[in-house]
N, C-alpha and C positions, 0 to 999 in steps of 0.2 A: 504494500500500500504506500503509494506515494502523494503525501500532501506538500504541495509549496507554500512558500511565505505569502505570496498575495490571497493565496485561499482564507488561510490564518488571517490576517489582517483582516480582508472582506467579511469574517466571522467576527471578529472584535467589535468591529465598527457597528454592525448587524445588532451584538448586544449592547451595547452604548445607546443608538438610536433607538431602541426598544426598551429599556433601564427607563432614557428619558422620556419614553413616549406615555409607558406607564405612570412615572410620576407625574408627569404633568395632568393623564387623568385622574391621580388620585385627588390631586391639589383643586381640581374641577370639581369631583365628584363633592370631596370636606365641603368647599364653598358652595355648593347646589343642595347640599343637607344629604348628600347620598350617604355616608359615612358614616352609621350611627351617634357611635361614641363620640367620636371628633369634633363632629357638627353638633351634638347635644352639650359637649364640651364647651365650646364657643357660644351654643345659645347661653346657656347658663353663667359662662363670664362675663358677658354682653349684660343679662339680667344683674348681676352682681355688682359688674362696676359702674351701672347705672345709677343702682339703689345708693351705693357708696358715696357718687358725687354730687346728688343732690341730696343724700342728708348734710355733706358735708358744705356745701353752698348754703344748703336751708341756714344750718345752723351760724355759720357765717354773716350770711344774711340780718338772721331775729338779732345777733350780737350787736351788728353794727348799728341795726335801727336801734335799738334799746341804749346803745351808749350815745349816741347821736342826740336822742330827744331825754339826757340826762344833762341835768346841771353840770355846768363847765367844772364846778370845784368838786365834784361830786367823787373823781378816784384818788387812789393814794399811788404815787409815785415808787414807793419801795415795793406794794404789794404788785404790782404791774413787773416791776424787775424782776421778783421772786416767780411769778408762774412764767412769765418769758424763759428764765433762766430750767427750770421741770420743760419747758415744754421743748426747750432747745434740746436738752440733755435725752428727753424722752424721742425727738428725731434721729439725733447724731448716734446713739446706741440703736436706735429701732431699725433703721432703715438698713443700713448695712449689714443685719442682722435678718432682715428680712430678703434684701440682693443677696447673700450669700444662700440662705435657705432655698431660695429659687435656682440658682446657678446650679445644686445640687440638686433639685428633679429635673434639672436640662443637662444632666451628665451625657445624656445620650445624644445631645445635640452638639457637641462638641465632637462626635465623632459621625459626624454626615448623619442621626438615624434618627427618625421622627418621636417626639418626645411624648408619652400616651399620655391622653385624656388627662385621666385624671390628676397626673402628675403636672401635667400645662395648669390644671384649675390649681391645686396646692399651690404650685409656687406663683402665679400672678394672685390668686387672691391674699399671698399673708402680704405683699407686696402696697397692696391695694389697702388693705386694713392699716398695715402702720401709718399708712400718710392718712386714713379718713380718721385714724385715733389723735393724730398730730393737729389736724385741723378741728375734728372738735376739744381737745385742749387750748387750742389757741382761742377759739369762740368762749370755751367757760373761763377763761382769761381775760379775757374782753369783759366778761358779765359780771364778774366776780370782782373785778378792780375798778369797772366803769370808765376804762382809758383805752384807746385805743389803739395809739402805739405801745409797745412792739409785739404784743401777744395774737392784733387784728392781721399782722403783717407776716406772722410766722404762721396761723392758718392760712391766710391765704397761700401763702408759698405753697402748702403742702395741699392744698386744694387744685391749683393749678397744675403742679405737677403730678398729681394723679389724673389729670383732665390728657394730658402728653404720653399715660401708658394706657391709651387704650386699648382692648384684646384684639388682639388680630388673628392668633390662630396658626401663626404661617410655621412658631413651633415643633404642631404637630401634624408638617407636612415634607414630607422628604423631598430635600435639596433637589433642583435640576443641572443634570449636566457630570460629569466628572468633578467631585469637590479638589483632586489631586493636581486640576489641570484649570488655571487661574482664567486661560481661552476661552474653555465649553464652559466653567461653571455658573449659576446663576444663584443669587439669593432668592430664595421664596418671595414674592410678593403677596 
């Protein structure tokens, strides 16, 4: 039996272009709802980080009206430092804490392989929770010292930037292209 190198080749390429033809239907299929878990995945973070961002806007929101339509001398300067300072300390520890816990159920994404369901939902939602905890500390900061810098400005922060992680899903969908070959490969969109 004699096989040459262009046969080989012609076979490589064959599975490449079928590897990719696949994934890109899978990545079809997730975003069309074919895909059970995936797609239930995704609706269910979508529901989640919904819920998240406008308790944490809500609460944001009743904070600032309520310091707003409060007498000017109405907060205490120290007390306004002290929850600023818990609620600083409570992001700086949480969040990174939280980006790490995530980075580890996307262990398998670091190596070209779709990251499952549930593990996508674990690590974006504690992600999503520490900042809507950080934001409403920042809001009972606001209410509790009646001032609104800097506790009105550290919610927000973390309100907006959970508005910047919304779910996407692309996760848990396997890479297109050769991830080894900088050419063919593509990031999930």
């Amino acid at each position: 039996m004699n096989i040459d190198a262009s046969s080989l080749s012609a076979a490589r390429d064959d599975d490449d272009d079928d590897r990719r033809d696949a994934a890109a239907r899978h990545e079809h299929k997730v975003r069309a709802g074919g895909d059970a878990p995936a797609a239930r995945a995704l609706q269910l973070a979508w529901i989640t980080w919904v819920v998240l961002v406008l308790l944490s806007l809500a609460a944001l929101a009743i904070a600032l009206v309520l310091v707003m339509s409060s007498p000017p001398t109405a907060g205490s300067d120290v007390g306004a430092s002290r929850w600023s300072w818990v609620t600083g300390g409570y992001l700086v520890i949480a969040l990174p804490t939280a980006f790490f816990w995530r980075s580890r159920q996307f262990r398998g994404y670091w190596h070209h392989e779709p990251v499952a369901p549930r593990k996508y939902l674990l690590g974006m939602i504690a992600v999503w929770v520490a900042l809507a905890i950080g934001a409403m500390l920042g809001a009972v900061g606001c209410l509790a010292t009646r001032t609104l810098f800097p506790n009105g400005a550290l919610a927000a922060v973390a309100a907006v930037t959970m508005l910047t992680l919304w779910p996407k899903g692309t996760a848990m969908t396997r890479p297109v292209g050769n991830p080894g070959d900088v050419g063919e490969y593509e990031e999930p969109k």
